[in-house]
VOPA-865745 format. One line per 4 residues: number of its first residue (from 1); their letters; for each residue x, y, z of C-alpha. Coordinates in steps of 0.05 Angstrom, whole numbers. Each point is the difference from the previous one (the first is absolute). Layout:
% VOPA-865745
NUM) a) X:Y:Z | ...
% end
This chain:
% VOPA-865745
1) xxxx) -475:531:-1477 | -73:-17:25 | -34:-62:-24 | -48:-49:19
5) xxxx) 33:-70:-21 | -41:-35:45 | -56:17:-55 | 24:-46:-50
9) xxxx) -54:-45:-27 | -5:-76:28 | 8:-23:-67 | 70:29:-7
13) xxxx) 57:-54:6 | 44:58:35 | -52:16:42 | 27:33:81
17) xxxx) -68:21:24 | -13:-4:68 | -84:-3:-22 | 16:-60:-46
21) xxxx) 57:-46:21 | -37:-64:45 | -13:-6:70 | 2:69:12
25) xxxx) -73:34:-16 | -39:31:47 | -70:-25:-11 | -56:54:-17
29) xxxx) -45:-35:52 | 48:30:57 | -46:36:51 | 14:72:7
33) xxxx) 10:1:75 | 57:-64:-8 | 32:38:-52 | 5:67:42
37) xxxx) 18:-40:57 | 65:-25:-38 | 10:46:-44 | 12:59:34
41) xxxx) -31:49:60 | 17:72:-25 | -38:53:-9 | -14:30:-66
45) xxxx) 52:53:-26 | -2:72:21 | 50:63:-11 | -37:29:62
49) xxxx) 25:-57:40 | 60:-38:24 | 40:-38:-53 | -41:-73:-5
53) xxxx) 38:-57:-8 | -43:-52:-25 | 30:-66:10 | -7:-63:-28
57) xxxx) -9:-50:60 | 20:-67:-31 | 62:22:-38 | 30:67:25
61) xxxx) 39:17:-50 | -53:24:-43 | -26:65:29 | -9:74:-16
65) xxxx) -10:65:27 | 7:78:-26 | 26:59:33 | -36:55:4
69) xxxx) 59:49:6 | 43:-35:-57 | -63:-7:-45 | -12:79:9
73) xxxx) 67:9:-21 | 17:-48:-51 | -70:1:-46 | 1:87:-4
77) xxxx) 83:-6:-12 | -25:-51:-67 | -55:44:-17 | 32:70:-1
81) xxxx) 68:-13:-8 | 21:-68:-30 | -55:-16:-54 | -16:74:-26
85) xxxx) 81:3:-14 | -3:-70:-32 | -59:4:-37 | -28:56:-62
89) xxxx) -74:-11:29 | -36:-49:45 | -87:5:-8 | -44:-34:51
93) xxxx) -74:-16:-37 | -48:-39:51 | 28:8:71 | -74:18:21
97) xxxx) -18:-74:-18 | 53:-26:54 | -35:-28:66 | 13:39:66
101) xxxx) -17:-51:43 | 4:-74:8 | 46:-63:-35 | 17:18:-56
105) xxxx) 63:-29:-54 | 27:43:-51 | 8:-37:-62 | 51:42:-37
109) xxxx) 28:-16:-67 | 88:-5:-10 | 34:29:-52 | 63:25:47
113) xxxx) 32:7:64 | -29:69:2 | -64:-28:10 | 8:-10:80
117) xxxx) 10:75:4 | -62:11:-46 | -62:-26:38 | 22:33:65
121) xxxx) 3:69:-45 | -71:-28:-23 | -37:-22:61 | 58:0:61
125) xxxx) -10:30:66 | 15:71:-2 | -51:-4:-53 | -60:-44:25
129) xxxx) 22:-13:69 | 3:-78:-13 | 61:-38:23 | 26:-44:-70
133) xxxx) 23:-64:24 | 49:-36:-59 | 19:-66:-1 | 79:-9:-38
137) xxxx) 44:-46:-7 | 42:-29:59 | 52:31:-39 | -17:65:3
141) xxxx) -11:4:74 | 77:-8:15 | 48:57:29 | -23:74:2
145) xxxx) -51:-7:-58 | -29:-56:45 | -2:45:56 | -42:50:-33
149) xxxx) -43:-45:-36 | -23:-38:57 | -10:75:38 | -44:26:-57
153) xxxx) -49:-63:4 | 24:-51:-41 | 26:-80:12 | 36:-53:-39
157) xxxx) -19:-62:-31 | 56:-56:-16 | -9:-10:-74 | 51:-60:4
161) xxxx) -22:-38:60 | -77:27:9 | -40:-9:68 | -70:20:21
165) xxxx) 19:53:46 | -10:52:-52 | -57:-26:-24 | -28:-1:70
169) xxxx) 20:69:18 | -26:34:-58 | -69:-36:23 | 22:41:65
173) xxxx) 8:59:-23 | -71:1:-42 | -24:-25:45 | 7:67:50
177) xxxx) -19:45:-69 | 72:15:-25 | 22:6:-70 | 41:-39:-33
181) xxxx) 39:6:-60 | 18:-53:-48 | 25:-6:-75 | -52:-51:-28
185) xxxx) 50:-9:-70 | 49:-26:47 | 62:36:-27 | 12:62:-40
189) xxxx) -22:-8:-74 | -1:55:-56 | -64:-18:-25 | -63:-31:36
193) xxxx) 12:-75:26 | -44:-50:21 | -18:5:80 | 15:-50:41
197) xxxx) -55:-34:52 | 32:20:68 | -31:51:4 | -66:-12:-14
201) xxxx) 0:-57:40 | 33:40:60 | -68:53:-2 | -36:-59:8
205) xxxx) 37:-26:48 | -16:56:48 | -68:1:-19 | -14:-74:14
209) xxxx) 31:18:69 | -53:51:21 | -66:5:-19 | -14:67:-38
213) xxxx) 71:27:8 | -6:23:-67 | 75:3:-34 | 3:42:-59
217) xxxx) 44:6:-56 | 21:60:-27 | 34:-6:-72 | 61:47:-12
221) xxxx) 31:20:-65 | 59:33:-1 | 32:21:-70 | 59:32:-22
225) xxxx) 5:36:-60 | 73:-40:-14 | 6:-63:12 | 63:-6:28
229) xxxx) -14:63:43 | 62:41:-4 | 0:73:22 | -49:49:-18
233) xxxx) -63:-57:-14 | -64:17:15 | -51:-42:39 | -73:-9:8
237) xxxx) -32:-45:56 | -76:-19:-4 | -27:-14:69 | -67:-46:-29
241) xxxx) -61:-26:42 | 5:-53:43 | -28:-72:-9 | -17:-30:60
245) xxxx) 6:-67:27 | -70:-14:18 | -20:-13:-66 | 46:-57:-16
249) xxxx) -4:-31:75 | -56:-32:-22 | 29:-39:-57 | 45:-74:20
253) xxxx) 60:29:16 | 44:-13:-60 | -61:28:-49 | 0:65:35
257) xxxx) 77:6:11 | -3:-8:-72 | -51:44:-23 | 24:56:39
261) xxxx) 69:-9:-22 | -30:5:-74 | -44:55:21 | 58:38:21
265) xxxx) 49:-16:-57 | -57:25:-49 | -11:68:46 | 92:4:0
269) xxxx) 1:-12:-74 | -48:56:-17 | 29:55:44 | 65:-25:-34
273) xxx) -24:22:-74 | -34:55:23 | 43:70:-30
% end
């Protein structure tokens, strides 16, 4: 399963996020030209290039990188072959809206474990040429899964013991325009949930880091006609405009963490009653 723990809100007693536990922030104030220097020194993805590896120079075990020859085989086998035998229907509404270029994180909402295979049938690489770079759970990255996984572009975060690597390398990777994808509920719900902060406060983040790199955040909703998604449901995914970072950057950091988080649970919630 995919989810962002490291979201949880500060105020939460249970609370494993690398963005709020002490001592281990990474102030907003960091130049842009320290942060690339320690961050990382890849180039930005391409399927027209070499596989990039784009490590993360203080902690190396938090790192990605996608195959071009595995990602042309694995995203068509999903989309011709796996999902249409799975699924009754699957409707895309919005993809024009989704940014070709620069840093951008996919805020998607999580109603099941189908939902990893759902935005790459949405907006994945065979489709719009962009890379999607997830981040899991350290337990998901283990044995062959693990193997493809961290091959297709995504990374782990340790829920239990949390560092700042992951925080730092998802600067990284915005940082050189990727896209990253990240489930803002922070675990798979049946109906809308409350987002956590991380993730807002990770888009600013990267925008803090570099003047005018302009993150934006493009909300996903994915539904499934049953809940419990057995065989035979039908799905629609709405691909809605981004909101961009810029316009909270401006705010003290915890005001605009917060009202884009609120801003983006208000834009989720809608898609989510929409028929």
């Amino acid at each position: 399963m995919l989810l962002i723990d490291f979201m949880r809100s500060p105020k939460s007693p249970k609370s494993h996020g690398v963005l709020t536990r002490p001592g281990l922030s990474m102030p907003l104030s960091q130049s842009s030209a320290t942060a690339k220097e320690r961050l990382c020194s890849a180039e930005s993805e391409s399927t027209a290039r070499p596989p990039v590896e784009i490590p993360n120079s203080i902690v190396q075990s938090t790192r990605s990188r996608c195959l071009p020859w595995l990602a042309s085989i694995a995203y068509p086998l999903a989309r011709y072959l796996v999902l249409p035998f799975y699924f009754r229907r699957i409707e895309v509404t919005g993809r024009e809206h989704f940014p070709t270029t620069g840093p951008v994180i996919i805020a998607s909402t999580h109603r099941s474990r189908w939902d990893a295979f759902m935005v790459p049938y949405a907006v994945g690489q065979d489709v719009t040429g962009r890379v999607l770079r997830f981040m899991v759970t350290a337990d998901e990255i283990k044995g062959l899964q693990g193997w493809f996984i961290r091959r297709l572009g995504g990374f782990p975060i340790n829920t239990r013991h949390p560092g700042i690597s992951a925080l730092r390398h998802s600067v990284c990777l915005l940082q050189h325009g990727e896209v990253l994808v990240i489930f803002p509920e922070g675990n798979i719900y049946r109906q809308p949930a409350p987002l956590k902060p991380g993730l807002a406060r990770l888009a600013l983040q990267a925008e803090a880091s570099q003047p005018e790199l302009d993150v934006r955040i493009v909300p996903i909703s994915i539904q499934y006609s049953k809940p419990l998604v057995p065989w035979r449901t039908a799905v629609k995914i709405h691909v809605e405009k981004p909101l961009s970072a810029i316009v909270y950057a401006s705010d003290h950091p915890k005001q605009g963490a917060k009202r884009l988080t609120e801003d983006l649970e208000i834009i989720l919630r809608s898609l989510s009653n929409c028929p």
